[in-house]
N, C-alpha and C positions, 0 to 999 in steps of 0.2 A: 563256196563254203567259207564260213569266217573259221576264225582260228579261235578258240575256244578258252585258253590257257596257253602260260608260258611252254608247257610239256609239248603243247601241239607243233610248236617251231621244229621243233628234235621231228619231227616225220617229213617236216616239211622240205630241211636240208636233206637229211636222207635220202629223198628224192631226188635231188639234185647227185649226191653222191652216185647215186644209180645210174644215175645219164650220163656222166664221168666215166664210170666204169663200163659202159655197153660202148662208148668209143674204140673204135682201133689205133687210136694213138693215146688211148688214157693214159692222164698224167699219175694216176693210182690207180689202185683196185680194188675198190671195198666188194665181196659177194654177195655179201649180207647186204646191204643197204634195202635194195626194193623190199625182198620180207620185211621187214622193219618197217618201210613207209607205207606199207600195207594200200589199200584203196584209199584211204584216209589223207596218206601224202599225197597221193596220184591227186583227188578232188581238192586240194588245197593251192596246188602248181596250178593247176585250170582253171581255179579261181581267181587267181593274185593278176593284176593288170600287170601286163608283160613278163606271167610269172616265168616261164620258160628262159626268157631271154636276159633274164637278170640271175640266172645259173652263176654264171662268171666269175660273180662278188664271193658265192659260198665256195667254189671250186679252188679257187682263189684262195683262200682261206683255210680250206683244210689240207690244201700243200703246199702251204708255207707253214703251215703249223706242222707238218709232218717233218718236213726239215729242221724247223728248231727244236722240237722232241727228238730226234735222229743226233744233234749235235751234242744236246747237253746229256743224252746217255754214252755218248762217245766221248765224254769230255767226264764223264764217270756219277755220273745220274743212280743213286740206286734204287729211286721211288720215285713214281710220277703218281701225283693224286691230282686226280680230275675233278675237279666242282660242278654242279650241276651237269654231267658226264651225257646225261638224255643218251641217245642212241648209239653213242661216239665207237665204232670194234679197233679201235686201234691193238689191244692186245692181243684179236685174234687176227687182224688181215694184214698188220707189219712185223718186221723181220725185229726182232725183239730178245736180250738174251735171255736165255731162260731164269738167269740170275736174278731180275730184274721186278720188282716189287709194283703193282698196278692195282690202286683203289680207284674205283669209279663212287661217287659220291652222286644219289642225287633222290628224290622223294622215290615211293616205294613203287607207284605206277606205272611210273616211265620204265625205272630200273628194270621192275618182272616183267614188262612188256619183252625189253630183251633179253632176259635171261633167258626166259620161257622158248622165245624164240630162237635162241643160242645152245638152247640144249642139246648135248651130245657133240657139239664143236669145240675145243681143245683151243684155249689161249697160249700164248707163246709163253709166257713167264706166269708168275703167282699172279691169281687175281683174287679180288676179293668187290664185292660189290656192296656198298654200304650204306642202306637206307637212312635217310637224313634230312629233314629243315634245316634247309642251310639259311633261311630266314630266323632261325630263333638264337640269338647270340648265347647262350649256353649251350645248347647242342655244339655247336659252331666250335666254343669253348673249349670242350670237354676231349671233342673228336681232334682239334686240332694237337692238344697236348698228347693223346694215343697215338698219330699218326707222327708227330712228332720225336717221340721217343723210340719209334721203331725203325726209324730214317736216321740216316747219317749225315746224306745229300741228297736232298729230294728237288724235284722240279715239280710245280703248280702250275694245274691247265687251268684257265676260266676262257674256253671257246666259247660264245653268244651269250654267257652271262650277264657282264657288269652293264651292258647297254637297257636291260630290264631293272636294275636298279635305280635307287636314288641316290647324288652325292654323296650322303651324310651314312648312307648301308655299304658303300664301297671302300668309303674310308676307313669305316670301323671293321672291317671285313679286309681291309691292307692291314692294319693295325694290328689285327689279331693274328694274322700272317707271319706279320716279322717277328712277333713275339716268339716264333718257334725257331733257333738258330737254325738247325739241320732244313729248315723250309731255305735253299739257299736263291733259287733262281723263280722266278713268276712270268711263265707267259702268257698276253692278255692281246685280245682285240679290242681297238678300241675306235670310237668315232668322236667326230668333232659337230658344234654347235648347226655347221653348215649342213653333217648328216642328219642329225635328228631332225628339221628341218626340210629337209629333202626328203625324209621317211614319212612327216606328218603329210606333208603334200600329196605323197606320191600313192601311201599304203594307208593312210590314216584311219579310214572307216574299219579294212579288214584286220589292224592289228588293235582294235578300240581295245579290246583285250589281252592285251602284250603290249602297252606302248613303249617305244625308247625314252629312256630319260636320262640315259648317261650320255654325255661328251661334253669334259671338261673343256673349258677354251683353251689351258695352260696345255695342255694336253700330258703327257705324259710327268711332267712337271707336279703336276695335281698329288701323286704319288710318295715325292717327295717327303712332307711331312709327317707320314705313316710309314716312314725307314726302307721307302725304296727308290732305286735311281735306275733310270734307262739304261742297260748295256747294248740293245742293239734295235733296230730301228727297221719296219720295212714298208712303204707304201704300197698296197695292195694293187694303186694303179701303176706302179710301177712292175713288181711283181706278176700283176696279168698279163703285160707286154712281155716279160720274161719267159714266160711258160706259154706265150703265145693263147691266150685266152682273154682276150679281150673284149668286152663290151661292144656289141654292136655298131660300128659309125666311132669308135672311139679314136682313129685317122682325124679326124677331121675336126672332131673336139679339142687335139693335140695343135691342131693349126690355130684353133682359133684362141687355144690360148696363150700363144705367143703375143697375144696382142695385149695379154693382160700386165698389169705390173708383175716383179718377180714379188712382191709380198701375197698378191693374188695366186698367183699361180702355188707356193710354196702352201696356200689353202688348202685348196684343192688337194696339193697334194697329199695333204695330213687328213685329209677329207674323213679316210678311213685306215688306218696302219695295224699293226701287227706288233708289238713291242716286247720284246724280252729285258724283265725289270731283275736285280739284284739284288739280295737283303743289303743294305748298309748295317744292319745289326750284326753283319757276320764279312767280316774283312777278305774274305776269300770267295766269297760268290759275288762282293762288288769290285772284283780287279779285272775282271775284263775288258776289253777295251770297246769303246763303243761303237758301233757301226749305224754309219747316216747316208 
């Protein structure tokens, strides 16, 4: 089954989140996930060449993003607005204070797909779900100064978004970001020129309709001129060996890259990363200190 639209990706992790959580040593627990990925995920996973065994990259990804969401509400986060949010429960399946303010942003589709499906289940804190083109930079405009003004310290999710964008839509979409002081912290996945690359190769036919086109080469650097600066830094291959979730034979790929140069290797290892950015517009969410 091809994947049809950006939206279809949201069922496709899902699935994966599902297979995470039917483990006995799950690293999280989403319940929701399978409703969510309905038969739709399930034939998307059995479609995708090695779809199963490239779980890792997304499992990967959404507990490390659970931990950096988990720090900066501990570090006094009063809003987290989610962009492009697709299927994401984090309001309802983490430990969240009730105090705590959770927009999910994303078109109208996806969004009642889960609410519809969420109905009668109780989020931890306010939620509010907010139908939106986040492609039309007025909408974008309009919602970011509301959200804006209702926040104090807010933290920004964009999970599998910026990689469907173009340069020139992510920049003007950082742009508009920093322009909200209270928007203080930004956490983003991102890939590099090697993954797109590796994604055209690999998945090219089945994502003709979702292709990547983000990954800057400067990598997280790119960010820079639209008022934001890296506070912390995670390589996702590094992080999978963390949580003990690694890629298939990833042993042995670790051998063989010893043999590369260290600029080679430091590739690789940017390959695909996790990065939590700062406003510089706002003196106090860029004083963190960085982690590399």
């Amino acid at each position: 089954m091809s994947i049809e639209n950006v939206s279809d990706t949201a069922r496709w992790v899902a699935l994966y989140r599902a297979m995470e959580t039917e483990r006995p040593d799950a690293i999280f627990r989403d319940p929701y996930a399978r409703k969510l990925a309905g038969e739709k995920g399930e034939a998307i996973v059995k479609s995708v060449k090695r779809g199963r065994g490239m779980a890792w990259a997304m499992i990967t990804r959404t507990a490390a993003f659970d931990e950096i969401i988990r720090d900066a509400i501990h570090a006094g986060a009063d809003s987290v607005i989610n962009l492009a949010a697709g299927l994401d429960t984090r309001p309802w399946r983490m430990d969240l204070p009730a105090s705590l303010r959770w927009y999910d942003v994303d078109l109208p589709g996806i969004l009642q797909h889960k609410t519809d499906r969420l109905a009668g289940e109780t989020p931890k804190c306010y939620y509010e779900a907010i139908h939106a083109d986040l492609t039309d930079a007025t909408v974008r405009r309009q919602l970011f100064a509301r959200l804006g003004a209702a926040a104090t310290h807010a933290l920004i999710v964009t999970e599998g978004l910026l990689v469907y964008l173009e340069p020139a839509e992510v920049g003007e979409l950082a742009r508009q970001l920093s322009a909200q002081p209270s928007f203080e912290r930004w956490v983003i996945d991102l890939g590099s020129p090697l993954l797109l690359e590796f994604m055209k190769r690999t998945w090219g036919k089945m994502l003709a309709n979702a292709p990547f086109k983000f990954g800057p080469a400067e990598g997280s650097a790119f960010f820079g001129p639209f008022g934001w600066r890296e506070l912390e830094f995670r390589s996702s291959m590094d992080e999978a060996r963390r949580i003990h979730r690694e890629m298939k034979g990833m042993w042995l790929w670790r051998i063989i890259g010893k043999l590369y140069s260290k600029e080679r290797q430091e590739k690789f290892r940017r390959m695909s990363v996790f990065v939590l950015l700062g406003n510089t517009q706002n003196a106090a969410a860029s004083s963190a200190a960085t982690r590399g």
